[in-house]
MARGU-634220 format. One record per residue (C-alpha): x, y, z; residue in three letters. Coordinates in steps of 0.2 Angstrom, whole numbers, padded with zeros to 4 digits. Layout:
# residues N
SITE     c1     c2     c3    r
SITE      X      Y      Z  Ala
...
***
This chain:
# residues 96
SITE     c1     c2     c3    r
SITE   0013   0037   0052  Unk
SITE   0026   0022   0052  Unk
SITE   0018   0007   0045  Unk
SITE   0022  -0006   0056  Unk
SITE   0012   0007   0070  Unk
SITE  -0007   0005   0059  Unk
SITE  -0016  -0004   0072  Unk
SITE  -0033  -0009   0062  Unk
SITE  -0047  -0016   0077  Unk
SITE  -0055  -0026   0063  Unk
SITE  -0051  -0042   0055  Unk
SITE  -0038  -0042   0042  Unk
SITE  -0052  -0050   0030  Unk
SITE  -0060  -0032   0030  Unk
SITE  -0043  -0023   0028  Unk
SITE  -0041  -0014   0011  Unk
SITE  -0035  -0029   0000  Unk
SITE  -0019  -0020  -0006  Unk
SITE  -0015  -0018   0013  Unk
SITE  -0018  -0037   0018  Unk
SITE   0000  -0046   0024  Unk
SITE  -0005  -0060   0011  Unk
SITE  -0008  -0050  -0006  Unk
SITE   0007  -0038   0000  Unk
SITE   0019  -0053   0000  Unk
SITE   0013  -0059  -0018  Unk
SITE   0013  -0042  -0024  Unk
SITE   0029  -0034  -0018  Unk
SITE   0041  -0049  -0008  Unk
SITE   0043  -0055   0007  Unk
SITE   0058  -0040   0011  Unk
SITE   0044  -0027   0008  Unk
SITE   0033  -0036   0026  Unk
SITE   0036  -0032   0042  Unk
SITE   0039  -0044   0056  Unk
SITE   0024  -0043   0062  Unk
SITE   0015  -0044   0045  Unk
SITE   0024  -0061   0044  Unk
SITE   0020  -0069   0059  Unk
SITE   0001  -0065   0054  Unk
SITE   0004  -0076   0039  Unk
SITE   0008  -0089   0049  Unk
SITE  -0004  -0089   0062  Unk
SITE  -0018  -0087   0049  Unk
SITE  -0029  -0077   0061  Unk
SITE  -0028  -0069   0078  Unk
SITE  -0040  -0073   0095  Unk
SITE  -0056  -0062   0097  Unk
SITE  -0053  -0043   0097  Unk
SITE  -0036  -0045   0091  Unk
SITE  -0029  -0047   0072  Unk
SITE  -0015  -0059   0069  Unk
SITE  -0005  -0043   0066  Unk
SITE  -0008  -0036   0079  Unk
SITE  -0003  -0053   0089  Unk
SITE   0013  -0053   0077  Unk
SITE   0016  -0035   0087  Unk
SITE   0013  -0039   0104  Unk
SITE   0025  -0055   0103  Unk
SITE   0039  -0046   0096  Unk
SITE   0038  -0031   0106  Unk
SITE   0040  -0043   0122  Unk
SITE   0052  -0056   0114  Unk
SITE   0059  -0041   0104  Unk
SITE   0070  -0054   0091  Unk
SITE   0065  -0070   0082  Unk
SITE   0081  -0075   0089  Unk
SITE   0073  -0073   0107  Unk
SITE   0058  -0082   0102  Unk
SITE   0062  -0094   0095  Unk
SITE   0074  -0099   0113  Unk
SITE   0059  -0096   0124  Unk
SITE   0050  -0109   0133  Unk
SITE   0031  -0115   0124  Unk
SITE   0021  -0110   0140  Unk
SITE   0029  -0091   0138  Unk
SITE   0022  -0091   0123  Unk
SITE   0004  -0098   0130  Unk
SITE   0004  -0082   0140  Unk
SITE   0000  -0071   0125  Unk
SITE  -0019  -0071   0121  Unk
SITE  -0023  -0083   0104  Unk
SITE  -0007  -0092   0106  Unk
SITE  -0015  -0110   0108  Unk
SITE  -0004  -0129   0102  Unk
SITE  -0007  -0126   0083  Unk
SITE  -0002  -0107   0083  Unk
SITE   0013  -0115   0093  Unk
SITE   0017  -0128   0082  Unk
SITE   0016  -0117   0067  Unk
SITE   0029  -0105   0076  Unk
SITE   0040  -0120   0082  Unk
SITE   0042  -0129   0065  Unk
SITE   0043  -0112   0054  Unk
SITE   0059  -0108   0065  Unk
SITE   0067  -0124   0061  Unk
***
């Protein structure tokens, strides 16, 4: 099974540590993370019966680039469930 397709339906706090966004970052690099492993960085947390990786996904596959989402308009991104002003605003100033 490809990686980037695990979908855990858990909080990432109860993940394996060795398979945790964070702790992979620091073990291995950035390079080794996939999109959706970043984003979860970033948003620290997803919205209820929804990890932040699994936000990550759902926001790419519908934006399909950081490009694309980085030109979108704040209330497309509102649609998505979790993404409230500080997920936002951590999105927004991380693209700059």
């Amino acid at each position: 099974m490809i990686k980037d397709k695990i979908i855990y339906n858990r909080s990432i706090k109860k993940w394996p540590k060795d398979e945790r966004p964070r702790e992979r970052l620091f073990k291995y690099g950035e390079h080794i993370l996939t999109n959706a492993e970043l984003l979860a960085i970033l948003f620290e947390k997803g919205s209820e019966g929804l990890n932040a990786v699994d936000l990550g996904r759902e926001i790419l596959s519908h934006f399909k680039t950081f490009r694309n989402m980085s030109h979108s308009d704040i209330q497309e991104l509102r649609k998505f469930k979790g993404m409230g002003d500080a997920k936002i605003a951590q999105l927004r100033s991380a693209e700059r």
